[in-house]
RODO-2510 file (C-alpha; in nm, 4 decimals, decimal comma):
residues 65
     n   res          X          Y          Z
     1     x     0,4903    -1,5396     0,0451
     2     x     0,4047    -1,8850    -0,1553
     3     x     0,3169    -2,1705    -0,0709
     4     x     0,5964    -2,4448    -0,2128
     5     x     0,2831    -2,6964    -0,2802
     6     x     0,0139    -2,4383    -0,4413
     7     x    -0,1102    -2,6457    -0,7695
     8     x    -0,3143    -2,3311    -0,9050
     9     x     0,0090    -2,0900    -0,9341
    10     x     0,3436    -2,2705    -0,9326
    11     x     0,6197    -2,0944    -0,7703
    12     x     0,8298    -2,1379    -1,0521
    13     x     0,5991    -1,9684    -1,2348
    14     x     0,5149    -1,6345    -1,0238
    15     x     0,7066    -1,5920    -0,7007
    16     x     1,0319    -1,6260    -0,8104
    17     x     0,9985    -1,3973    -1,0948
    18     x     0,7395    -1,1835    -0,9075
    19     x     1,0079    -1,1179    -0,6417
    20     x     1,2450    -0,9438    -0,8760
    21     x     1,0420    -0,6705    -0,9053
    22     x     1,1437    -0,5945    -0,5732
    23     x     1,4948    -0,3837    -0,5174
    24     x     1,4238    -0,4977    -0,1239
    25     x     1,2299    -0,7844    -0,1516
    26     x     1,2147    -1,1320     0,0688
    27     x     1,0504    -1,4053    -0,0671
    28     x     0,9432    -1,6529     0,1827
    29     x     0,8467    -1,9944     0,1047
    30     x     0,5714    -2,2355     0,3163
    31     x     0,7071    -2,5918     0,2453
    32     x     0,3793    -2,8011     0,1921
    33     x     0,1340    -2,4859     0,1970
    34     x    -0,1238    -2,4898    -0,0688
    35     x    -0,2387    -2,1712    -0,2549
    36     x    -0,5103    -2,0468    -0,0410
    37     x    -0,2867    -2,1030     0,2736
    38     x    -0,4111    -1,8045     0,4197
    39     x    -0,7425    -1,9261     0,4521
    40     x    -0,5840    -2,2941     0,5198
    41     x    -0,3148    -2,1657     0,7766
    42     x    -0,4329    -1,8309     0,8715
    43     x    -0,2281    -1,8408     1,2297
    44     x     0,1124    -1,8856     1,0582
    45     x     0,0115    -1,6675     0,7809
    46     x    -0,1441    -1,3868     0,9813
    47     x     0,1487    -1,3707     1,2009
    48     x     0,4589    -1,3373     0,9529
    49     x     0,2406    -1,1227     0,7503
    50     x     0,1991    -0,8877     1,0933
    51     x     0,5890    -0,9634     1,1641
    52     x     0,6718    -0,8469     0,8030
    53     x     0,4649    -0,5138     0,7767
    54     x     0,5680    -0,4277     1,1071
    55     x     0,9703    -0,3938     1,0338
    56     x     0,9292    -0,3397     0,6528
    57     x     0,7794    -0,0376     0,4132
    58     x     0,7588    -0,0958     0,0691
    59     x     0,7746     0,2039    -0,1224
    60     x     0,5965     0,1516    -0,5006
    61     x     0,7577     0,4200    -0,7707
    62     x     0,4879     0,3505    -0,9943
    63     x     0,2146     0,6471    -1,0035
    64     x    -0,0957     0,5734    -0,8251
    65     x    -0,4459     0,5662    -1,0656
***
């Protein structure tokens, strides 16, 4: 998730690398949405975040610490 108008972290510079770490992974992009979005926009946020964990598991093969 990224906001397409965050000034702190560009998406060009995170997200779509970021999401290439992923064999599975969706990135989904908020046109206008700054980088704190989820404290901005909390109710569309909160409910593709809910949406997303609820149909998805993400499975990390790194070791844990």
């Amino acid at each position: 998730m990224h906001g397409e108008d965050d000034q702190i972290v560009p998406i060009g510079d995170s997200s779509s690398l970021a999401i290439k770490l992923f064999k599975h992974g969706t990135l989904k992009t908020y046109a206008g949405l700054p980088h704190g979005m989820a404290s901005t926009h909390p109710d569309i946020i909160n409910a593709d975040l809910l949406a997303s964990s609820a149909t998805e598991v993400v499975k990390c093969d790194r070791p844990a610490r």
